[in-house]
N, C-alpha and C positions, 0 to 999 in steps of 0.2 A: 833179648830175653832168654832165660833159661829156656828149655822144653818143657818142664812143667807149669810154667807164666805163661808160654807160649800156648798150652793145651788152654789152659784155664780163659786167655785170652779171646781164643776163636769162640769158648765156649758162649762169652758175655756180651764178644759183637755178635754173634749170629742170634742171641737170644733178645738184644736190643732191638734188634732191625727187623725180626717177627714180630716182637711186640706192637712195632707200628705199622707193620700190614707189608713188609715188606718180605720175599720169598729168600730165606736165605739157609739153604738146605746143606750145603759144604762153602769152606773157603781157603782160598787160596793162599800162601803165604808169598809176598812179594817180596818185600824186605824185612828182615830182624838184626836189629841191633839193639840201645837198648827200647825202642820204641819199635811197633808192631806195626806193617803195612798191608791189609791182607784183600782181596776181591772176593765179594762174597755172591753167591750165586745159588739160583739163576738171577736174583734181581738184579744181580750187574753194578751192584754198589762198592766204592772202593771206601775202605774202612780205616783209620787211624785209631791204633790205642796205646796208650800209656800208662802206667801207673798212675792213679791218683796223687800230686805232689809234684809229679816230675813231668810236667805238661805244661803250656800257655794256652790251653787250647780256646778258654775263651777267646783271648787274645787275637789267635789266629783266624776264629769266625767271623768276627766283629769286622776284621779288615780286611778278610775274603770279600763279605759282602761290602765295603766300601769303597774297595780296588772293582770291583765286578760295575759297579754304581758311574764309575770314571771311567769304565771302557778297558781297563787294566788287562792284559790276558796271563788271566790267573783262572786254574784249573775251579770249576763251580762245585760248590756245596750241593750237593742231592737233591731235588728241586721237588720231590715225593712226600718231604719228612720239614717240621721245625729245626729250621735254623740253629741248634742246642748242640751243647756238651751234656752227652749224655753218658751218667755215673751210676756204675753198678759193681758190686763185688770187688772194692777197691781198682778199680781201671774207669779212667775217661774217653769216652770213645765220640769221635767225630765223624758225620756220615759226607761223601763225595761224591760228583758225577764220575765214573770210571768212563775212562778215554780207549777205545781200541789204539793202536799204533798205525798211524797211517802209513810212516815211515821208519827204517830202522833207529835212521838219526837224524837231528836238525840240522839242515847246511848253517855253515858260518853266518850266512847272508842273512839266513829269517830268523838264528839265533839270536844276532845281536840285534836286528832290529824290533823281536819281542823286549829285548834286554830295556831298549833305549824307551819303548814305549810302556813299560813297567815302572821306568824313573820317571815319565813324564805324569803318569796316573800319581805315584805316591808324593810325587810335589802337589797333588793337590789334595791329600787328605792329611786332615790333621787328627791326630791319636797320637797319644802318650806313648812313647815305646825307647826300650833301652839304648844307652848310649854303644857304640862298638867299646869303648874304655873297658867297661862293664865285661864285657867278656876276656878280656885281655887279663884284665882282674882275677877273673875267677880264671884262668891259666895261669895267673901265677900261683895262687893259693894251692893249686895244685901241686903243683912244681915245688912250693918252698914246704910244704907240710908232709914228712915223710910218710906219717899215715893213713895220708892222702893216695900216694904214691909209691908205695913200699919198694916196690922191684925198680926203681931209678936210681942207677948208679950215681953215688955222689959228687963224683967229676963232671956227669952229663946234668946233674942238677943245678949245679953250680954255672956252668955253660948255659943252662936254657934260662935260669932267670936274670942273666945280664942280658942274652939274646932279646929277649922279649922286653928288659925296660930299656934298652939302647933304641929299637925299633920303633916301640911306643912314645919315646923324646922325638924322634927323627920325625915321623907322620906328625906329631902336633905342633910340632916347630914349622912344618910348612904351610899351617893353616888354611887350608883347603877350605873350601865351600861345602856344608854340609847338608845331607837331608837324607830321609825316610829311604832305607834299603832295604831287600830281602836279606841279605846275611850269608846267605851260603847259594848262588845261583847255578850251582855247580851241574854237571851233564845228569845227574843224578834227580835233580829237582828242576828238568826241564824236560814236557812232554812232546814228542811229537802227533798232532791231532790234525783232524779233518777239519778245526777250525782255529788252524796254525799251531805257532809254539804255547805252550801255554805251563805256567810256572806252578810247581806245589810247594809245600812246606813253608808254611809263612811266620812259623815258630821264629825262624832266627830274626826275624826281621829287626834293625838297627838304625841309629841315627850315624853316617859317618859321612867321607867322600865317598862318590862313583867308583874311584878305582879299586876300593877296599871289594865292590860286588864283582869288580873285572878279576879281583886277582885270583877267582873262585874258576873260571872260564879257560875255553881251551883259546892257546896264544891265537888262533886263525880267527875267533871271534872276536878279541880285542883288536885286531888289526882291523874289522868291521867297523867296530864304535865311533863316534866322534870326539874328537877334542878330548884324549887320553891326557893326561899328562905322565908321561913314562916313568918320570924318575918318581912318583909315587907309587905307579904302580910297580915300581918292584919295591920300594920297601913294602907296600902291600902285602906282595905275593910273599917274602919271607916274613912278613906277619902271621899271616896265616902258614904257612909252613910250620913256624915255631909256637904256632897256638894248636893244631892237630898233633905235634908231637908230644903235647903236654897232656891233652887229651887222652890219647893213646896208653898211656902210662896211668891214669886214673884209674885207682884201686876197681871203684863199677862199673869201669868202660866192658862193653860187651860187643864192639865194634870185632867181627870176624880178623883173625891173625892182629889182632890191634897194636900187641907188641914189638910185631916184627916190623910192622908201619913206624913205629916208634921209634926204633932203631934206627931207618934207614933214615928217616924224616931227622934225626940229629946228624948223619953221617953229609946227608944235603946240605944242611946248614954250617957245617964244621967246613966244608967243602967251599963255599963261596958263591956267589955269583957267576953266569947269570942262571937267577933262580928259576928253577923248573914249575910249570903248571903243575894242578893237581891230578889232571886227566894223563901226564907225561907219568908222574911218579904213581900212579894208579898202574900204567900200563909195563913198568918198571917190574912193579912188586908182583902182577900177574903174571909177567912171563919168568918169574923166576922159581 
């Protein structure tokens, strides 16, 4: 979000979470892109907001508390406050238990065995939720609609939307076995707590294969998993490669240096195999 979203933002969650008795005198800004992540305090509430429109947030409540129901370790809804999407001043904001960090990072070992015990939760809840296709979808629209994408060079446009319907033939011609994913399980959207790893963001959540949520993960964690099957998961992982690079390029993406992600994420792809994690080309783009 802009600075000015972002003011406006803090102003709505903290004015949300007093109104329900909760103390929320400053808050922190965790993450900003185009969605807001902030810790509000002293109640120690971790706050999600979005523009009204540009959210699932029911969505994401709904199966919070359903994953939570299975045993799922998935980060808890604020246990203070109604379970709600709660809408004000054009922004929907969602209330969370904030996790101190027990540890810097999640070893491989307890990463993917939250991973594994995340799949086994969302094989048993049933809820309606988008196909992976679906997103692939809306990367390409991006990619083929210049005024979608103004700043994509025509050559790189032309390159990303074969990339991405070649890829998308490949994964559905293998026919994998499909069910209820998070979407993006990436080091980003896995906490480390005192009552293990535990997952946020449940917006992406998808119908696909398992390796589609591996190819999100650092290589040391899928080498954890069971029963991968490899040559999916790199068409995968440059699935997602060539879906963040479309991303990146989106007229509203407000993703920090998102451009230059952009870039490099086509120059990977132009490049070959074998395709890089996201946490390798995370740590690529930081140390440069």
């Amino acid at each position: 979000m802009e600075m000015s979203e972002v003011t406006r933002a803090i102003a709505t969650a903290t004015s949300i979470a007093g109104s329900l008795g909760l103390a929320a005198n400053d808050a922190i800004v965790l993450h900003n892109s185009n969605k807001l992540a902030l810790r509000l305090t002293p109640c120690d509430v971790f706050a999600r907001v979005a523009p009204v429109g540009q959210e699932v947030a029911q969505f994401e409540v709904e199966l919070a508390q359903r994953l939570a129901e299975v045993g799922s370790p998935v980060a808890a809804l604020e246990p203070r406050v109604d379970p709600l999407v709660y809408t004000r001043d054009g922004f929907a904001v969602t209330l969370w238990t904030y996790y101190e960090p027990a540890t810097p990072h999640v070893s491989p070992v307890d990463y993917a065995k939250a991973l594994e015990q995340l799949h086994v939760g969302m094989r048993k809840v049933e809820m309606a939720s988008p196909h992976f296709s679906d997103r692939i979808t809306e990367a390409e629209k991006i990619v083929a609609d210049p005024s979608l994408s103004p700043e994509l060079p025509d050559a790189d446009r032309t390159f990303l939307s074969s990339r991405l319907r070649s890829v998308r033939r490949a994964i559905d011609e293998r026919g994998a076995e499909e069910q209820l994913l998070h979407g993006e399980p990436h080091p980003g959207n896995v906490l480390s707590t005192t009552y293990g790893a535990l997952f946020i963001d449940l917006e992406t959540c998808c119908r696909g294969p398992v390796e589609l949520d591996l190819a999100h993960v650092p290589e040391a964690v899928c080498a954890q998993y069971p029963g991968v099957d490899q040559e999916l998961l790199d068409d995968c992982r440059q699935l997602v490669l060539a879906m963040v690079a479309a991303w990146r390029w989106d007229v509203g993406d407000q993703f920090p240096n998102g451009r230059r992600w952009g870039n490099d994420f086509l120059r990977v792809l132009r490049e070959g195999p074998p395709w890089p994690t996201l946490d390798t080309m995370a740590g690529r783009l930081d140390g440069q």
